[in-house]
C-alpha positions, -999 to +999 in steps of 0.1 A: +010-199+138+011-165+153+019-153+188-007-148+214+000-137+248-023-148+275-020-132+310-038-147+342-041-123+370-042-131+407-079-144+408-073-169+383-043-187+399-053-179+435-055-219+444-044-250+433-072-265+411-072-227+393-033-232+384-043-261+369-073-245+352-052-220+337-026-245+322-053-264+309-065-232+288-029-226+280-026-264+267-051-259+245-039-228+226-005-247+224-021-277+210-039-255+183-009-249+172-001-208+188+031-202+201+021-190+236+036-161+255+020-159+291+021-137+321+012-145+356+004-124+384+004-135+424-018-163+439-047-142+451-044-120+479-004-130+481+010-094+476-015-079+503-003-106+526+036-099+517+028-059+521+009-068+554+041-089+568+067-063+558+042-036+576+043-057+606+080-046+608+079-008+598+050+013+584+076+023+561+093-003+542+122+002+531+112+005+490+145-015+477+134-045+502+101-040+495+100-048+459+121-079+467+101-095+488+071-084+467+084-101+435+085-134+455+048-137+450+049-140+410+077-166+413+054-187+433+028-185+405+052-190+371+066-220+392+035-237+393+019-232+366+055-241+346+050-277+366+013-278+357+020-277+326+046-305+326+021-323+343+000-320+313+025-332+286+030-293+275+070-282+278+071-250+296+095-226+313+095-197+338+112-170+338+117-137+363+112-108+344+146-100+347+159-135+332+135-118+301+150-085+301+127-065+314+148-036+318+128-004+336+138+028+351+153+036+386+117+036+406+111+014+432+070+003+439+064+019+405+088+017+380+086+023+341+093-003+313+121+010+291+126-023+270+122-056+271+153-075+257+136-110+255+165-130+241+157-159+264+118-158+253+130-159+217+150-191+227+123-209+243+098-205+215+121-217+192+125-249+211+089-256+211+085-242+252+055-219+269+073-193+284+054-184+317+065-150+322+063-135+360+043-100+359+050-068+381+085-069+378+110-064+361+153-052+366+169-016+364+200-005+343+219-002+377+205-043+382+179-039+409+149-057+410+121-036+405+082-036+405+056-019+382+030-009+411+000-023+412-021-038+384+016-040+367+010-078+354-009-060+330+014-037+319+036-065+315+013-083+294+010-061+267+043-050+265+053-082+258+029-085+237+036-054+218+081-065+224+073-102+208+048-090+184+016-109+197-015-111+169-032-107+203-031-102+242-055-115+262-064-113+300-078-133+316-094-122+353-128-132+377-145-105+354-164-114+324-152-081+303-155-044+309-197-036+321-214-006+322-207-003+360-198-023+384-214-056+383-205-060+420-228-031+428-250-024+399-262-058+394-283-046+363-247-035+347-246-048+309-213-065+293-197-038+267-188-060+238-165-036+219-147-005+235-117+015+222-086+025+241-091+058+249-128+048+262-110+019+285-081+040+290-102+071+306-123+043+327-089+031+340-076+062+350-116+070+369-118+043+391-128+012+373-098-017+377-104-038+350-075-032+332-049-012+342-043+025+327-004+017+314-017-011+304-042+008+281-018+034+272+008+008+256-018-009+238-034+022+223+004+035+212+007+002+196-023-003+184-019-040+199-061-057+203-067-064+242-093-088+250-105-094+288-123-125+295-131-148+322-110-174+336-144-191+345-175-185+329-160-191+289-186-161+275-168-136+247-159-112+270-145-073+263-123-065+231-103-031+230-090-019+201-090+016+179-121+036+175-142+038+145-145+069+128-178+087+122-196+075+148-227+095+168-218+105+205-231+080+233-226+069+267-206+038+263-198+035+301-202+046+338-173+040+368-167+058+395-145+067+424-155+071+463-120+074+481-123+114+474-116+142+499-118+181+493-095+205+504-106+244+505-078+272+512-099+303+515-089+338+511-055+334+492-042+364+474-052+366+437-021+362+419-010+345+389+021+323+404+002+312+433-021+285+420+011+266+396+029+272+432+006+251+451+001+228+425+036+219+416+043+217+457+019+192+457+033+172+428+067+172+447+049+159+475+039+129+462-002+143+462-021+126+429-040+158+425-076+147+412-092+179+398-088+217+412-107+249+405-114+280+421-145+309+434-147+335+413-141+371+430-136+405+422-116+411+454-078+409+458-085+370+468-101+343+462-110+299+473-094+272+456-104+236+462-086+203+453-099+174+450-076+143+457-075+104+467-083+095+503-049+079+503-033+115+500-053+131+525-027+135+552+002+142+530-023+168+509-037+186+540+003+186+555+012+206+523-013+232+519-016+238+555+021+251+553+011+268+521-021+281+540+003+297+564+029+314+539+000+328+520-018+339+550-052+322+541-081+327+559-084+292+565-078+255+555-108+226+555-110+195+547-142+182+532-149+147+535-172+122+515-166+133+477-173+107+453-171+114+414-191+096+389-179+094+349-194+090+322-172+079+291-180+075+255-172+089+220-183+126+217-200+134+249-181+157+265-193+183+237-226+164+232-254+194+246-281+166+247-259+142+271-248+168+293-285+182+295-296+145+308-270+141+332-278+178+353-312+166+348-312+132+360-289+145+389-310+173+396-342+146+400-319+127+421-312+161+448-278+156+440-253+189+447-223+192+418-192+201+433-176+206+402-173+191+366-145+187+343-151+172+308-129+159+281-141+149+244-146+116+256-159+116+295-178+140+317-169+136+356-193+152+382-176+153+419-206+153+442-212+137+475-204+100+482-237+094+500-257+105+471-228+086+446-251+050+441-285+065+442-278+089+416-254+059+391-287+038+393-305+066+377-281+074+351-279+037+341-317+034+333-316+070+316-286+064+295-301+025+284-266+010+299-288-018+325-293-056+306-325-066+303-323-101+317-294-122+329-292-159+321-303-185+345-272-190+364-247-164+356-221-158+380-218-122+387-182-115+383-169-087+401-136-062+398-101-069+411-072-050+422-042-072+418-003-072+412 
């Protein structure tokens, strides 16, 4: 039969008794006969904990060391799982991902896949073996262990999928598939049964962490079906694959993104270099630039604002404040509490009538726009963070995305953010 990859992240092997729940799932594919490929993230809460050790030391790891000790975590995992397996009657072998061949580019923390070799994974099948694949990791040309960043076990797992040409690759996580919102939060959130890659991809990249965006952006190249399930409740779950042609706009999905500061430089000159200046110093910087855009004026200057992640904050506000200073700006400020809220779906970023019942629904709601940027896909609105929930209930109910009932018993699953 064909090859299925199945990939488990942290919450699904983060004890004992789940280890052996996910062999047990992986037993059962093996017995039907699939050769199966599968990919294994850290127990849990294991790379927070080995980040929160090596921090203990320096605030500043050094990033070679780092990704060491960080790969440590998925060995754990293949281990035992590889020996869970055995335990069931099923042969299995681990491997690091650069005993696979994994090879990826220079980067340390956040390295990119530039082939997987796989000679070893070839072998194994052929002998009748699971290969139980660590995720996150993989080894440089120059033979350095590296590490995807995080949510890389999913990047793994469909490129291996895509590498050993899987029929499928399938995750399996504490979330039941991709919702409406977040199910943690929004507890009226309804299971999407069918989404394509560029919907999943552009709620990736907007805050939701169901799968990650590399992830996404691998399978959609490939055109290689994604499924995300859950490890524990046995429903359907999500399936991702390529969009249907024809079809009406809609609002397929909401996510959303509170870790959002504003910077303002007012009174810079108005001249064309200055604004690909700024932006390109903060690219150099390290600064994930969110969204920008600028007052309109007739005078020789004018304000720019940028948006970027709370993470960046210091590092942004470092930047422009020398920037501030060179262009002799009227001032610098930093304006806290930005949230954004997307909508994504086919169409509706040039759809008059969805656009028309967003303002509206945020106008009922009192809440300010800072700005909006669109793409033929997704509409994001920054606004303020206090006003973010408030305002994501009312779009829910006016957009039809809330399920009308949940069965007696369903566990709520909720979002992760693992290796």
């Amino acid at each position: 039969m064909a090859i299925i990859v199945l990939k488990f992240g942290g919450t699904s092997v983060g004890s004992i008794e789940l280890v052996k729940n996910a062999a047990r799932k992986i037993a059962a594919f093996y017995r039907q006969g699939h050769k199966v490929i599968t990919i294994v993230s850290a127990m849990g809460h294991s790379t927070d904990q080995l980040v929160a050790l090596a921090r203990k030391i320096t605030r500043s790891p050094h990033q070679r060391e780092l990704d060491m000790l960080l790969t440590a975590g998925e060995r754990i995992s293949m281990a035992l799982l590889s020996i869970a397996l055995h335990d069931l009657g099923v042969p299995a072998m681990s491997f690091t991902g650069s005993q696979v061949g994994i090879i990826t580019d220079e980067r340390h923390s956040d390295a990119r896949i530039l082939e997987i070799k796989g000679d070893r994974i070839r072998q194994a099948l052929r002998q009748g073996k699971v290969p139980i694949i660590a995720g996150f990791q993989g080894v440089s040309q120059g033979r350095e262990i590296t590490t995807l960043g995080r949510g890389g076990s999913d990047t793994t797992a469909v490129a291996c999928a895509v590498a050993f040409k899987a029929r499928q690759c399938r995750i399996y996580t504490d979330v039941d598939g991709v919702y409406t919102e977040d199910p943690r939060v929004f507890h009226n959130a309804r299971l999407v049964r069918k989404i394509t890659y560029d919907e999943m991809l552009e709620l990736a990249t907007r805050g939701a962490q169901v799968l990650h965006p590399r992830a996404c952006a691998i399978a959609a190249r490939c055109n290689m079906p994604v499924q995300v399930l859950s490890s524990f409740s046995g429903r359907p779950g999500t399936t991702i694959t390529k969009g249907e042609k024809m079809e009406k706009p809609l609002v397929r999905a909401i996510t959303h993104d509170t870790r959002l500061v504003m910077a303002i430089l007012e009174s810079v000159p108005r001249n064309p270099r200055v604004l690909s200046q700024i932006i390109t110093e903060l690219a150099h910087s390290g600064v994930h630039l969110r969204f920008f855009f600028h007052g309109i004026s007739e005078a020789d200057r004018f304000d720019l604002s940028f948006i970027l992640p709370l993470e960046d904050q210091a590092q942004g506000f470092a930047v422009l404040k020398k920037i501030a200073g060179r262009l002799a700006a009227k001032r610098l400020r930093m304006k806290k509490g930005i949230g954004a809220v997307t909508l994504v779906g086919p169409g509706i970023g040039s759809s008059l009538e969805i656009l028309t019942k967003l303002l509206d629904i945020l106008s009922q709601a009192r809440v300010h726009i800072e700005a909006v940027t669109t793409s033929s896909i997704s509409v994001t609105c920054f606004v303020e963070r206090r006003k973010l929930f408030p305002a994501i209930r009312r779009l829910l109910a006016g957009y039809n995305l809330k399920r009308k009932a949940a069965p007696d018993g369903q566990r709520l699953n909720r979002k992760r953010r693992q290796s």
